[in-house]
C-alpha positions as CSV (number, residue, x, y, z in Angstrom):
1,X,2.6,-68.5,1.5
2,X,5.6,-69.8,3.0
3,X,7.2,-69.1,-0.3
4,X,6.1,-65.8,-0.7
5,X,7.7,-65.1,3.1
6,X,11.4,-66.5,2.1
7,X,11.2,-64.7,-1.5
8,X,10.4,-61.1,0.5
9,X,12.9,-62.3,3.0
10,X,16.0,-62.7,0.3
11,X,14.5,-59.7,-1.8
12,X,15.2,-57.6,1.8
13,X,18.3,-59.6,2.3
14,X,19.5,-58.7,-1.1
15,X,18.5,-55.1,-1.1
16,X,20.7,-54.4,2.1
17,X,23.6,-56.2,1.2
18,X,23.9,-54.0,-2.2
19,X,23.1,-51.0,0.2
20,X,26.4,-52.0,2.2
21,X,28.5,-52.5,-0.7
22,X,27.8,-49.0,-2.0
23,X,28.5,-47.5,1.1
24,X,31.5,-48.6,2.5
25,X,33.7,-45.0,1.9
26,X,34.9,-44.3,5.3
27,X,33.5,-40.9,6.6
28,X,35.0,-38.9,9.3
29,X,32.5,-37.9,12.6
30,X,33.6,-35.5,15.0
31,X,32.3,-35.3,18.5
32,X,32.9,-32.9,21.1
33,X,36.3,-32.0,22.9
34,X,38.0,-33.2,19.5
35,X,37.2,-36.7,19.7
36,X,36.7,-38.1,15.7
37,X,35.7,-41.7,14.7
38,X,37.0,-42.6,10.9
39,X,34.6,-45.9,10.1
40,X,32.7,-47.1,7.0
41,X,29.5,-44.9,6.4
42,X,27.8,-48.5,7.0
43,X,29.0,-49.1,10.2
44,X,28.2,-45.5,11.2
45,X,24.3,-46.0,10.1
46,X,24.2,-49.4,12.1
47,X,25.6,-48.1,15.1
48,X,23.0,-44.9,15.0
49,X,20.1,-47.3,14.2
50,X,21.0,-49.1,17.0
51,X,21.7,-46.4,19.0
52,X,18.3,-45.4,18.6
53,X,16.5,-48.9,18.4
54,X,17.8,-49.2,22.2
55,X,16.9,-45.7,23.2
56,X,13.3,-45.9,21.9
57,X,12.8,-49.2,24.0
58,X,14.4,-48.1,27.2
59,X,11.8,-45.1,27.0
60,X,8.9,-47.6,26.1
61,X,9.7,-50.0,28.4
62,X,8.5,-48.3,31.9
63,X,5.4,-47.8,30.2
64,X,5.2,-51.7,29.1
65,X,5.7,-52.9,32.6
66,X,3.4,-51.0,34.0
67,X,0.6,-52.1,31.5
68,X,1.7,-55.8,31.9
69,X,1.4,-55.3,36.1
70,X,-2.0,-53.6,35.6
71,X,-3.0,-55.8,33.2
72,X,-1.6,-59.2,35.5
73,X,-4.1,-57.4,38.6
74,X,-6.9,-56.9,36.6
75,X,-7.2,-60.8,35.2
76,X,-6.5,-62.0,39.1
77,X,-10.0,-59.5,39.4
78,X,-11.8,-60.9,36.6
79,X,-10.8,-64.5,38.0
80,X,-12.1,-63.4,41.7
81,X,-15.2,-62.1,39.9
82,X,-16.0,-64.9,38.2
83,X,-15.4,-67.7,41.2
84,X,-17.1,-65.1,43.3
85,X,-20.1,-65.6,40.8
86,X,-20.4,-69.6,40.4
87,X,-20.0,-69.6,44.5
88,X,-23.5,-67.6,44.0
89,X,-25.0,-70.1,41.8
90,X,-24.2,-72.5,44.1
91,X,-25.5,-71.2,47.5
92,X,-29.3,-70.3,44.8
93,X,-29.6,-74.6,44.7
């Protein structure tokens, strides 16, 4: 299994690295108020898919610490619960 794992792993590795060699004509992008960035179309993807890796977990994020605080209160409940009921079977002997 392991070496099924590495042999995806170098497959991926090699498929990107011949994606980065074909694409390293540099393209022109032009932003507002005549700002322009000449880089190689590689860069440019990895900068975007960054861009938007980091975006799509600052949104998630609020949402994940929320969960985890809800989720921290209701296993301090369960735990209450559960003392709460061996203190019961205690006081019954």
């Amino acid at each position: 299994m392991t070496y099924l794992r590495w042999l995806g792993r170098l497959i991926l590795f090699t498929f990107l690295l011949g994606f980065c060699f074909k694409n390293l004509t540099p393209v022109d992008l032009y932003f507002f108020l005549g700002y322009q960035w000449r880089a190689p179309l590689v860069l440019v993807l990895l900068a975007f898919m960054a861009l938007g890796a980091f975006l799509g977990l600052a949104t998630t994020s609020r949402a994940w610490w929320r969960l985890r605080r809800e989720l921290r209160s209701l296993r301090r409940a369960q735990t209450a619960v559960i003392s709460r009921g061996e203190e019961s079977k205690e006081q019954v002997r």
